[in-house]
N, C-alpha and C positions, 0 to 999 in steps of 0.2 A: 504494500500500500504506500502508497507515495502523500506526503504530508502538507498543507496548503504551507505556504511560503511565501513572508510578505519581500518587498523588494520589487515589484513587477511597477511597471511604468509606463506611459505614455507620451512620447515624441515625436513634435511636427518636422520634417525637415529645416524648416525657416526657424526650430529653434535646437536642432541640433546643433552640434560642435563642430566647426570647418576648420580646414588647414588646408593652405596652399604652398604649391612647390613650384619651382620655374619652369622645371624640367619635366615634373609631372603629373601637374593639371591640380585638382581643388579634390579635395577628399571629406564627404561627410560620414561624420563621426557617432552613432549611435549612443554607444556605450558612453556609461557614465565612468565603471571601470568596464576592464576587460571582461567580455562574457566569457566563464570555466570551457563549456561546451562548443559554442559555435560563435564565429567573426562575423559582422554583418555592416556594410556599409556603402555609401555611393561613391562611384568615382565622375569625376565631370573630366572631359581634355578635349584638348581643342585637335582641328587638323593640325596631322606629323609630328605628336604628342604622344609619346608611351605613359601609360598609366604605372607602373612601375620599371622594373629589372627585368629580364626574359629571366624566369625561373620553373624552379617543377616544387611539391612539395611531397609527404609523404601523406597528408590528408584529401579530402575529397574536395574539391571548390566547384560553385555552380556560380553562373553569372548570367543576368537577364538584360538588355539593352533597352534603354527606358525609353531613350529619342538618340536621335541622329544619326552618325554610321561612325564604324569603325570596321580596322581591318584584327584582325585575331592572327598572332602567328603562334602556330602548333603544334610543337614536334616537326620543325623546321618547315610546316607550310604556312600560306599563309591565305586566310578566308577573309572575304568581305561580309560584314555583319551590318543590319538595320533593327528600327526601334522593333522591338517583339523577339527578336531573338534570343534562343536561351543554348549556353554554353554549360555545358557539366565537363569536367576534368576528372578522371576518377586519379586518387597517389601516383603519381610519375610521372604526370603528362606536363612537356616545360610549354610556358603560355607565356604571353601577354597581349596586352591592346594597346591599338594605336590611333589615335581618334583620323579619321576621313570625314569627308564630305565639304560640305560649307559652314560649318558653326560646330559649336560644341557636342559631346557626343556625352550621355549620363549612362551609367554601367552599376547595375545593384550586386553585392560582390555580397556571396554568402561560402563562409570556409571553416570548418568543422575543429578543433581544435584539439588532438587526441593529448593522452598525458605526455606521450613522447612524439614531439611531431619535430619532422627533418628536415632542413629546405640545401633546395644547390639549386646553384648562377652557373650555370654550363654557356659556355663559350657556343657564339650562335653567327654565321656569316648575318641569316637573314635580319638577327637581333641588330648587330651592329650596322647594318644599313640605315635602321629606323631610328637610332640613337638609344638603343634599348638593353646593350650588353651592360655584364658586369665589368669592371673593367679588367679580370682575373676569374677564371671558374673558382667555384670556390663554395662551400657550406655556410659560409659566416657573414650574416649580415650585414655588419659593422665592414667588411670587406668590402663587399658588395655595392654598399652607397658610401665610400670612404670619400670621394673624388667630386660627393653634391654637398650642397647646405641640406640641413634639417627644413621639415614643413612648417611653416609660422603658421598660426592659427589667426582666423580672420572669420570677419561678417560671414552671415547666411550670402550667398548669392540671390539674385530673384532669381523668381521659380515659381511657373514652369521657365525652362529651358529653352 
């Protein structure tokens, strides 16, 4: 039997937590702290904008396309995605997004958090075209985005997109 448990919340986007990066794109922030179980939040990036590092992890990630376009590169291809699209990654698969079209592209990023979860920046031709590599394969985060600034946190966006 599972026990009622307070802690449960209600969050508009316009007042959730944003941070922005230069390199990639505005990030909303759900959590107040980290959720134990599952990651859950929106990416916005404009055209030829990678929303992170080409990575794989060892958990499950799904992602849905709220508006605009973006391209997905996937285990070294690369797909053109529109608003409605939904993206499931099951452990292993190296992803990321890059925003296309004419304006901003929003991506609802939902990624499971096991006790032990692994990640690698595997060296990518097609990453490195988009501006998406890490700059060294590597497991470690702190690696990985050694070479950016940190995200500053900033106003809601307007919204819709």
């Amino acid at each position: 039997m599972v026990e009622e448990q307070s802690g449960w919340y209600v969050v508009n986007v316009q007042d959730a937590r944003w941070a922005e990066h230069p390199m990639f794109g505005k990030r909303c922030i759900f959590e107040k702290d980290p959720f134990p179980q599952t990651g859950i939040g929106i990416a916005v990036i404009g055209p030829g904008m990678p929303n992170c590092r080409y990575h794989r992890e060892s958990a499950q990630e799904d992602f849905l396309v709220l508006s605009g376009e973006c391209l997905l590169l996937v285990n070294g291809e690369e797909k053109r995605l529109k608003a409605w699209d939904f993206v499931h990654c099951p452990p292993g698969v190296s992803h990321v997004f890059v925003g296309a079209g004419d304006g901003p592209c929003a991506i609802l990023m939902i990624g499971h958090r096991p006790a032990q979860h692994d990640l690698f920046y595997p060296a990518s031709e097609l990453a490195r075209r988009h501006g998406a590599e890490s700059p060294e394969p590597t497991p470690d985060m702190r690696v990985a985005y050694a070479d950016v600034p940190k995200r500053e946190e900033i106003p809601a966006p307007d919204w819709p997109l």
